[in-house]
C-alpha positions in Angstrom: 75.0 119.0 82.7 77.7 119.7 84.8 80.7 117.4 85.9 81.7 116.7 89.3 84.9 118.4 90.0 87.9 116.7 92.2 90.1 118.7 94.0 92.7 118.4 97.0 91.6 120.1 100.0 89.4 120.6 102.9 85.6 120.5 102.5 85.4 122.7 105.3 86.8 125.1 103.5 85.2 125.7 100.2 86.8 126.8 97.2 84.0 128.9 95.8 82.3 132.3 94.9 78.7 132.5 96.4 76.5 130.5 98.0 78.1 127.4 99.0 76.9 124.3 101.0 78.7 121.5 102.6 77.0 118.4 103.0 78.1 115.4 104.8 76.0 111.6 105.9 74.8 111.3 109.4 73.7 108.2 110.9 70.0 107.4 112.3 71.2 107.1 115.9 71.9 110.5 117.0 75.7 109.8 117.4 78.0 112.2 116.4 81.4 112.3 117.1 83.7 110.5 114.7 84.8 111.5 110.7 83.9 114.1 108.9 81.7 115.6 111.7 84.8 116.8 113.7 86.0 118.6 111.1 82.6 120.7 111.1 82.5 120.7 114.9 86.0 122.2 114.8 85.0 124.8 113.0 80.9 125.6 113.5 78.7 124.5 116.7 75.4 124.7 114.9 75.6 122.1 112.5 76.2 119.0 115.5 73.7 121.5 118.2 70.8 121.4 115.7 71.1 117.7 114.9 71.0 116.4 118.4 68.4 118.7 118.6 66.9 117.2 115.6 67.4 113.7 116.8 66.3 114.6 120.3 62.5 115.7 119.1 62.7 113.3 116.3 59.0 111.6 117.2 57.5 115.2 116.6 59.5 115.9 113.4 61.0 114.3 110.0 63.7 113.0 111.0 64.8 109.2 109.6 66.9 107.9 106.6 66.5 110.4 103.7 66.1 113.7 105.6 67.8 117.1 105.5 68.7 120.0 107.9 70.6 122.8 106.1 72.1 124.8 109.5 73.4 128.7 108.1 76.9 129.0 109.5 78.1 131.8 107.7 76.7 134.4 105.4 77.4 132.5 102.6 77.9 128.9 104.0 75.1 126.2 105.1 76.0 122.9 106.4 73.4 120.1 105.2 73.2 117.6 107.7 71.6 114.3 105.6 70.5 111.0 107.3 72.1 108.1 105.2 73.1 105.6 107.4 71.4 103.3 109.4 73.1 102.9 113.0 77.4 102.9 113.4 78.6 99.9 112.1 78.9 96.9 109.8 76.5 94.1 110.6 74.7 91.0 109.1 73.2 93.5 107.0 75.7 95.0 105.3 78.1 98.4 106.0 75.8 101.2 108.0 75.3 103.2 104.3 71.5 103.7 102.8 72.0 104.2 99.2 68.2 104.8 98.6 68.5 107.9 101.9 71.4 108.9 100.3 70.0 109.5 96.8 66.6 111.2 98.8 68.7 113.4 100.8 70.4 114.2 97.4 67.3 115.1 95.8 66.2 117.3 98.7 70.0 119.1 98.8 69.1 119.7 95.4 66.3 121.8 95.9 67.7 123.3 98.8 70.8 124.8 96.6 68.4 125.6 93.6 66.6 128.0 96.0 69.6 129.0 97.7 71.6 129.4 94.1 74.3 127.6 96.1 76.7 125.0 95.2 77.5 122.1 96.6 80.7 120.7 98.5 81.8 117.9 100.4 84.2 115.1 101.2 83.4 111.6 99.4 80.3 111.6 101.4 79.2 107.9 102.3 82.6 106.1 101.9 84.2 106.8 105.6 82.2 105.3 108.8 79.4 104.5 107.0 81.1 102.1 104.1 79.8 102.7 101.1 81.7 102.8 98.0 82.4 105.6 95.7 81.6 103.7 92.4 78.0 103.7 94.0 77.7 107.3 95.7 79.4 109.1 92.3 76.1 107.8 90.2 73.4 109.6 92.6 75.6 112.5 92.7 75.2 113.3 89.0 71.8 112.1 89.1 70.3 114.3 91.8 73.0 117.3 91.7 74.9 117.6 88.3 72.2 116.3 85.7 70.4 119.2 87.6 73.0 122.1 87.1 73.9 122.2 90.6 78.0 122.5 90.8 79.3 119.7 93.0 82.8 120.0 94.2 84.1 116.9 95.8 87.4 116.9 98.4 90.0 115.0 99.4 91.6 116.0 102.2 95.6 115.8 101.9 
């Protein structure tokens, strides 16, 4: 099993040889536009064009809490775009985060790196706009990534 590893840095940016993929939380809304996502937007169209696309067909395709687009955006570089969160903010139910999505998109990513022989990279994905809490993400990290052999390399921007 491998660890997580913490470093300083931007996830948009990873610090790796090979096959790398970033993955970040979306919400179930189609809305994108605020956190991490402008960090990818800055950098790669694709990622945000294929998940309004997504969004936009979404009665004719999987989309919903727990699903995964991986969007190529460089030759070695896929941006996973995983449905977490249910709608934009913090209601009578709780903070927008879905820890059961979160741990199903997890599993998929894993498969999707296995096949890719990719690692995996990413802010502390949950714990922005969404509101979830680290103590809580961390655990299906390992569970669906590490405890796998998938290298996960988390970032916190400076």
């Amino acid at each position: 099993m491998t660890e997580v590893a913490y470093v300083r840095g931007d996830a948009t940016s990873p610090q790796a040889a090979g096959p790398k993929i970033i993955a970040h939380v979306c919400n179930d809304l189609g809305g994108w536009g605020k956190g991490f996502v402008v960090a990818i937007s800055r950098r790669w169209p694709e990622p945000e064009r294929d998940y309004r696309d997504w969004h936009r067909h979404r009665a004719s395709n999987d989309f919903g809490l727990g699903a995964v687009r991986v969007v190529q955006v460089r030759r070695d570089i896929w941006v996973a775009n995983m449905v977490g969160q249910h709608g934009l903010k913090t209601g009578s139910s709780g903070p927008p985060i879905r820890y059961e999505a979160v741990s199903e998109c997890l599993g998929r990513l894993a498969a999707e790196a296995a096949a890719l022989g990719a690692s995996v990279h990413m802010p502390r994905i949950g714990c922005g706009l969404a509101g979830g809490r680290w103590e809580r993400i961390e655990p299906l990290i390992a569970a669906q990534l590490t405890e796998r052999g998938i290298p996960v390399t988390v970032y916190d921007f400076d």
